[in-house]
C-alpha positions as CSV (number, residue, x, y, z in Angstrom):
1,X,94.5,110.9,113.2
2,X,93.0,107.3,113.4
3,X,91.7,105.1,110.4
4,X,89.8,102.1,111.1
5,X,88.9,99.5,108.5
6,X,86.8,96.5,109.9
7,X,85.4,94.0,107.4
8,X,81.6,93.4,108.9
9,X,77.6,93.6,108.1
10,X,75.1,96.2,108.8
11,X,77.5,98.9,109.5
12,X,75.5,101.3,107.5
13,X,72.5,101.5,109.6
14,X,74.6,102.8,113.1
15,X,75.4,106.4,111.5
16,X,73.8,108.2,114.6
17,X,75.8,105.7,117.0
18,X,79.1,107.0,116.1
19,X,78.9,110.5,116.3
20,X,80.4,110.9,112.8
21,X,79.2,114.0,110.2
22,X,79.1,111.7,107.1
23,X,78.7,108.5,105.5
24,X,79.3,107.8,101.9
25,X,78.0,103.9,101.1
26,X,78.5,101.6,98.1
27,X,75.4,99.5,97.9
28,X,75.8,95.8,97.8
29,X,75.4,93.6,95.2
30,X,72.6,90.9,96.0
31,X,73.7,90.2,99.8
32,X,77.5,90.6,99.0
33,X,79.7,93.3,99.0
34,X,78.5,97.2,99.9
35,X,81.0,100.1,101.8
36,X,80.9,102.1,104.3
37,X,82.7,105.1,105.0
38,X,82.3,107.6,107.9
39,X,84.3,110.4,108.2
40,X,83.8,114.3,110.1
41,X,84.0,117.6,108.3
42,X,87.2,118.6,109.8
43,X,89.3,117.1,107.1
44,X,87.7,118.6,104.1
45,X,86.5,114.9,102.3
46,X,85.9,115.3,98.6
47,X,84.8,111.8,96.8
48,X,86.7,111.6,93.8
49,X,85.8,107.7,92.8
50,X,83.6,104.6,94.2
51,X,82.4,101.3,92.5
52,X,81.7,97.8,94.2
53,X,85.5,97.8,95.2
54,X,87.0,100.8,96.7
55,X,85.8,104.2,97.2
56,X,89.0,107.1,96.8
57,X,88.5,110.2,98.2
58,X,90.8,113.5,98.4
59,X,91.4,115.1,101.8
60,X,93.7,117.6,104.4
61,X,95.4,116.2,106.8
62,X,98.4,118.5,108.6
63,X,97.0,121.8,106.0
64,X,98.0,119.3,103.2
65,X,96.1,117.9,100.1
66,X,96.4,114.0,100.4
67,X,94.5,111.2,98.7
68,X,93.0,107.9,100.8
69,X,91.6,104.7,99.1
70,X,88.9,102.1,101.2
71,X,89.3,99.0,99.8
72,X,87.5,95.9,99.8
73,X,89.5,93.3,97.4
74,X,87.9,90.9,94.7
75,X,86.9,87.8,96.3
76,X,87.2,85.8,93.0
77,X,90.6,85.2,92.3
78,X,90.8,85.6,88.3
79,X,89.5,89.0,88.7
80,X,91.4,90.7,91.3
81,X,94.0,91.9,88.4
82,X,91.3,94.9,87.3
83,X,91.4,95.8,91.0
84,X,95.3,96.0,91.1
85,X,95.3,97.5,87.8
86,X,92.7,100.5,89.2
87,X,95.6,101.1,92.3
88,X,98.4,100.9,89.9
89,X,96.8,103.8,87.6
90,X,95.9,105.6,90.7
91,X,99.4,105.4,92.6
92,X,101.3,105.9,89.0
93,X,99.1,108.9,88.6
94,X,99.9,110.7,91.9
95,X,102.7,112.8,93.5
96,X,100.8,113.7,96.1
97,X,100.6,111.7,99.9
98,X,98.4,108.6,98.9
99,X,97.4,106.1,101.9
100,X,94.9,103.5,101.2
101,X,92.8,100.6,103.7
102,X,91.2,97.8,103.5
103,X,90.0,94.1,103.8
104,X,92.8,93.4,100.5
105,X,91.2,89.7,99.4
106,X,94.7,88.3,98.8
107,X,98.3,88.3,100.6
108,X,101.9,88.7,99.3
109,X,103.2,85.0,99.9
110,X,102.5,81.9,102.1
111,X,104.4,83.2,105.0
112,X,101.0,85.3,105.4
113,X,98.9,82.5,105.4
114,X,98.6,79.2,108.1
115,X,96.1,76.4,107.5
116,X,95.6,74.7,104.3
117,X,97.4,73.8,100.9
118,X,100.0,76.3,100.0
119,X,99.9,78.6,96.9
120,X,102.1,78.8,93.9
121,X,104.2,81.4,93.9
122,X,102.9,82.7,90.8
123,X,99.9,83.0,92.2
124,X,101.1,86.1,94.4
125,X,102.8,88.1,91.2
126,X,100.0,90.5,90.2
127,X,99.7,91.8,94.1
128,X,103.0,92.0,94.9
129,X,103.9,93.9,91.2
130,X,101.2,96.5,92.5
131,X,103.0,97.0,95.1
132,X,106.4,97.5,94.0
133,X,104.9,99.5,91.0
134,X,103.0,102.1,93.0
135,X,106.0,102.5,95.4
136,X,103.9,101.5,98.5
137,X,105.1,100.9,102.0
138,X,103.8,99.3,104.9
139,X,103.9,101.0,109.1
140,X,105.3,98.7,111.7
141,X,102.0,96.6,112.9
142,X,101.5,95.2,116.4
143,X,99.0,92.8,116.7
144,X,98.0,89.2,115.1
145,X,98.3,90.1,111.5
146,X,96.8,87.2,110.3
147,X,93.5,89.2,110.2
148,X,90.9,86.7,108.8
149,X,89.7,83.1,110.0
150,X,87.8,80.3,108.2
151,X,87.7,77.1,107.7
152,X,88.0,75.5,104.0
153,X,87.7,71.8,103.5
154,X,87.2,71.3,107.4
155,X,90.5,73.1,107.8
156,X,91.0,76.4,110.0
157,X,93.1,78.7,107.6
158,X,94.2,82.0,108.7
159,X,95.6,85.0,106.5
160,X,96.6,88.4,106.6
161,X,93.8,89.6,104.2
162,X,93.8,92.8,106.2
163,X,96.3,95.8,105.9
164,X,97.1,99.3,105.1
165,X,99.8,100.7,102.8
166,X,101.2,104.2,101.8
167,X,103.5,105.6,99.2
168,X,106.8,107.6,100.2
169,X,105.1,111.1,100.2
170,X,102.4,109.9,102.8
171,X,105.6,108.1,105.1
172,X,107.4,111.5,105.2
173,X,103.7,113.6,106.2
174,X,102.8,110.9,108.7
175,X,106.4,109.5,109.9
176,X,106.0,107.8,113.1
177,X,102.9,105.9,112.2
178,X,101.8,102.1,113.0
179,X,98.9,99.9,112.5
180,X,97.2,97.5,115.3
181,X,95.4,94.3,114.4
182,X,92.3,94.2,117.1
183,X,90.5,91.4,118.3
184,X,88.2,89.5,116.4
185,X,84.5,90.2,117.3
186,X,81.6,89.6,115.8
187,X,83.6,89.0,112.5
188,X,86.1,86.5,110.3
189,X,88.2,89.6,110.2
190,X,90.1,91.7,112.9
191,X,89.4,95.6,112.4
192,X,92.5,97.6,111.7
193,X,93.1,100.8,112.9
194,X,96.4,102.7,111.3
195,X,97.8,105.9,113.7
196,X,98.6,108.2,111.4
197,X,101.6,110.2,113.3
198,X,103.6,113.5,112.1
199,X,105.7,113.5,115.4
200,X,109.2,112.8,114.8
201,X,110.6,111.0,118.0
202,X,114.5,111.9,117.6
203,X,116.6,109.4,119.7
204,X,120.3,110.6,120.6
205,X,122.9,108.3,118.7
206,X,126.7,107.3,119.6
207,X,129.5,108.8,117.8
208,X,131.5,106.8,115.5
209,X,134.7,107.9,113.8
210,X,135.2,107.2,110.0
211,X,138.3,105.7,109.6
212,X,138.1,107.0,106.3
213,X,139.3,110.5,107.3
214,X,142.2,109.7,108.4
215,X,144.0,109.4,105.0
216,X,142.7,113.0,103.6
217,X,143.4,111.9,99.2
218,X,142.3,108.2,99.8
219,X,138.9,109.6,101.7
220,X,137.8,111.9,98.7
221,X,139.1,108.8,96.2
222,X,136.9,106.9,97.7
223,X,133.8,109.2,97.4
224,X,134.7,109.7,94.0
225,X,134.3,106.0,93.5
226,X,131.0,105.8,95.1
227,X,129.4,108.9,93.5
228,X,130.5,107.2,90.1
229,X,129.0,103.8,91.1
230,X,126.1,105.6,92.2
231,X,125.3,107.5,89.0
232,X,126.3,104.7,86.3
233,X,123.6,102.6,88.5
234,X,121.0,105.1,87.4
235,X,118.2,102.3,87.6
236,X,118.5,101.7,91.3
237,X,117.7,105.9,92.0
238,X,114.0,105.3,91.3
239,X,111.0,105.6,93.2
240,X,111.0,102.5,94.3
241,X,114.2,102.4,95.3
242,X,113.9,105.1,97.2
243,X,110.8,103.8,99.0
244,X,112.6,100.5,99.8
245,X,114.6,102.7,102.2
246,X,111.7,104.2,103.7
247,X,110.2,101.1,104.3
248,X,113.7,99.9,106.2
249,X,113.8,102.9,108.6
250,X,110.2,102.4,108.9
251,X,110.9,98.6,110.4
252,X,113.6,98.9,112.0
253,X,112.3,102.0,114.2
254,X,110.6,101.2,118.0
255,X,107.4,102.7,117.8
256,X,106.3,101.8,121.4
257,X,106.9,98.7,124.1
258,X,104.3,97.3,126.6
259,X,105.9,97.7,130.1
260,X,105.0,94.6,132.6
261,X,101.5,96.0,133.5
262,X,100.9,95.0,130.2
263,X,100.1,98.7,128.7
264,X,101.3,100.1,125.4
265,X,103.8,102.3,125.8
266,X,105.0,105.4,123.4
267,X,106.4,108.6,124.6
268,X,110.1,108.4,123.8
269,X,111.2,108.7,127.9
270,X,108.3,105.9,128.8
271,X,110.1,103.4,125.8
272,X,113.2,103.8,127.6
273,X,112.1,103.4,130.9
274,X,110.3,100.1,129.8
275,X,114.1,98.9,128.5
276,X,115.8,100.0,131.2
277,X,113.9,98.4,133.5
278,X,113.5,95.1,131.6
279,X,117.1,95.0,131.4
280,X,117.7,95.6,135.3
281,X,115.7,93.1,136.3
282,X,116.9,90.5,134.1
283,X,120.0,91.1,135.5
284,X,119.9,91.8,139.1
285,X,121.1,89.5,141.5
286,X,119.1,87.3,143.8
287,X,121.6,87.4,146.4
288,X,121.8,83.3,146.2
289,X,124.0,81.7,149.2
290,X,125.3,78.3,150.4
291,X,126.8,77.3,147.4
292,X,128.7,74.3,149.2
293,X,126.2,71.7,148.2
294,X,126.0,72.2,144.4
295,X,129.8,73.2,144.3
296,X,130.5,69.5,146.3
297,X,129.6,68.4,142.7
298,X,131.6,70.0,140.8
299,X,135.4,68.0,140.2
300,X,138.0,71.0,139.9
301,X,140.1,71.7,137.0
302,X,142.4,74.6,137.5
303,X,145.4,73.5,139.7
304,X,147.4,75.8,141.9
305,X,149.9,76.7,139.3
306,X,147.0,77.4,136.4
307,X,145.4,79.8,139.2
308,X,149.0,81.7,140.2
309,X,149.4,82.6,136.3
310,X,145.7,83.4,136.0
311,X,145.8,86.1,139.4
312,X,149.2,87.9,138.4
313,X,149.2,91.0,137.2
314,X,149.8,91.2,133.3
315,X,153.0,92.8,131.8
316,X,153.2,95.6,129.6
317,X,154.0,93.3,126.6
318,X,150.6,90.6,127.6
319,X,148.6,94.4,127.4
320,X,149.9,95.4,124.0
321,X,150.3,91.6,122.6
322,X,146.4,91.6,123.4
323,X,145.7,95.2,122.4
324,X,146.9,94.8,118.9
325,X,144.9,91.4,118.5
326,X,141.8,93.4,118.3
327,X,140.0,94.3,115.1
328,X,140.2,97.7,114.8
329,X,137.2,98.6,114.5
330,X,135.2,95.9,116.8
331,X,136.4,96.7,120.0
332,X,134.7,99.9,121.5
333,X,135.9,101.5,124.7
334,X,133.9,103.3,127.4
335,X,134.6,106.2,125.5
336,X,132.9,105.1,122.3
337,X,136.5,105.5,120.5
338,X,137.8,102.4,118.5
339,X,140.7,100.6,119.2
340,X,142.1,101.8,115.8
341,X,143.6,105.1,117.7
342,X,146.3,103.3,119.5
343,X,147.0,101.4,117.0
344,X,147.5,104.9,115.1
345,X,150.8,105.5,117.8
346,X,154.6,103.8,116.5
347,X,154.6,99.8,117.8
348,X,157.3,100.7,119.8
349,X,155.4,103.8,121.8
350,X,154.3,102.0,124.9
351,X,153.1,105.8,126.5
352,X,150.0,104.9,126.4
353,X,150.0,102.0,128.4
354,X,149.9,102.7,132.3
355,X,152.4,101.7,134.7
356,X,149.0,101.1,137.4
């Protein structure tokens, strides 16, 4: 399923142009303002709320009741609190998947914004508080986020007024989901389509061994400890919490990669193709020769006894000595194991080591 929110005039007049089975509008105020939404029959829309700033509808999506707010922030500054308030009570109000769109008016700190005088932090408080209080999550976004464009006091400024959001129930329905910032046509802002995905891509992982099992009473002390921690913290098991971690898988997963012809690229065998590829041609060789001239420049350093020490072969003791320097458990082996199982045999058990 695609959502596109796009910030623009006269969109209400080019229903028949779009092939869609219904439009709800908000009429403008004066020559400001006025929504738009078009949406087909095949998700089961019911309108629950609209006014001058969002319209909130109910809807399927995967055989599932979900809710979806369009939103179009308040321009004026001192009144965009009654606009977060209206989310808050919705996203307090609902256990159900909520997702909600739209050109937001306002950003969560500077680091959204470039051009022009920066803004007091106290300035971002009532969005941000929204936010966290709802429990609401942004997809990974490819694109230019910052969506809008405009110049105030002969200054281009550009901000990321633009974006979509979702609590924890809508992540889990719609897991492997992303937004894309399109080009800016015909508009200050860049439309913004979310891809609403239920397909789990499940990537195979390395194992690690828990060092923790190897001492049987200390492992079980040690989950005691953690459970205890974990339930005298009750605070930190709330919804937001929880969310927070959502939000962390959520950014740290690769939804897609453009190969070199430049295409976007998302099917879980054409990602790793991409890398592998990237990687191997990084790294091949050119096959450079006639090294003489450069090397003519270079004053050498090693003498003939340094290089006799550094071409011997190394002793059983240089092996362990260097063995036993490692950390435990930084060192992986071909094999994935640590370095922490040798270290596991007596000091003085040398088995292990070959004899070439």
């Amino acid at each position: 399923m695609k959502v596109l929110s796009w910030n623009c005039r006269g969109m209400g007049s080019f229903q028949p142009h779009f092939g869609f089975d219904n439009l709800a509008t908000v009429d403008p105020i004066g020559t400001s303002g006025g929504l738009a939404l078009y949406f087909n029959n095949e998700y089961q829309v019911n309108i629950l709320y609209t006014s001058s700033r969002m319209i909130d509808v109910e809807a399927i999506a995967l055989g599932k009741k979900n809710y979806m707010t369009f939103v179009y922030g308040e321009p004026v500054h001192k009144l965009r609190d009654q606009v977060w308030e209206h989310l808050t009570r919705f996203g307090l109000a609902r256990s159900e998947p909520w997702f909600f769109i739209g050109d937001l008016n306002d950003i969560t700190g500077n680091h959204e914004k470039e051009g022009g005088a920066l803004r007091s932090a106290g300035s971002f408080l009532s969005f941000n508080n929204m936010i966290m209080n709802t429990g609401l999550l942004e997809y990974p976004a490819r694109g230019n986020q910052m969506s809008w464009q405009g110049r105030r006091n002969k200054v281009m400024v550009r901000c990321r007024l633009d974006r979509s959001l979702a609590n924890k129930d809508w992540h889990a329905l719609f897991p492997c989901s992303y937004t894309e910032y399109l080009g800016m046509e015909g508009s200050d802002h860049r439309p913004v389509v979310a891809y609403l995905e239920n397909t789990t891509i499940r990537r195979r992982g390395q194992f690690h061994f828990e060092k923790d099992g190897l001492d049987t009473t200390d492992y079980w002390n040690r989950l005691r400890e953690r459970a205890s921690k974990s339930t005298g913290r009750g605070d930190l098991n709330t919804k937001f919490y929880h969310a927070l971690t959502k939000q962390r898988h959520a950014r740290n997963r690769i939804v897609g990669l453009y190969d070199t012809g430049g295409n976007w690229i998302i099917e879980e065998q054409g990602v790793e193709t991409v890398a592998v590829n990237y990687f191997n041609e990084l790294f091949e060789t050119t096959s450079p020769s006639e090294f003489e001239g450069f090397l003519s420049e270079i004053s050498p350093t090693i003498t003939a006894q340094m290089n006799q020490r550094l071409v011997r072969v190394a002793t059983e003791d240089e092996v362990q000595q260097a063995l036993f320097m490692m950390h435990p458990e930084k060192a992986p082996r071909p094999d994935i194991m640590k370095a922490l199982f040798p270290i596991l045999l007596a000091y003085n058990e040398k088995g292990f080591i070959g004899n070439g």
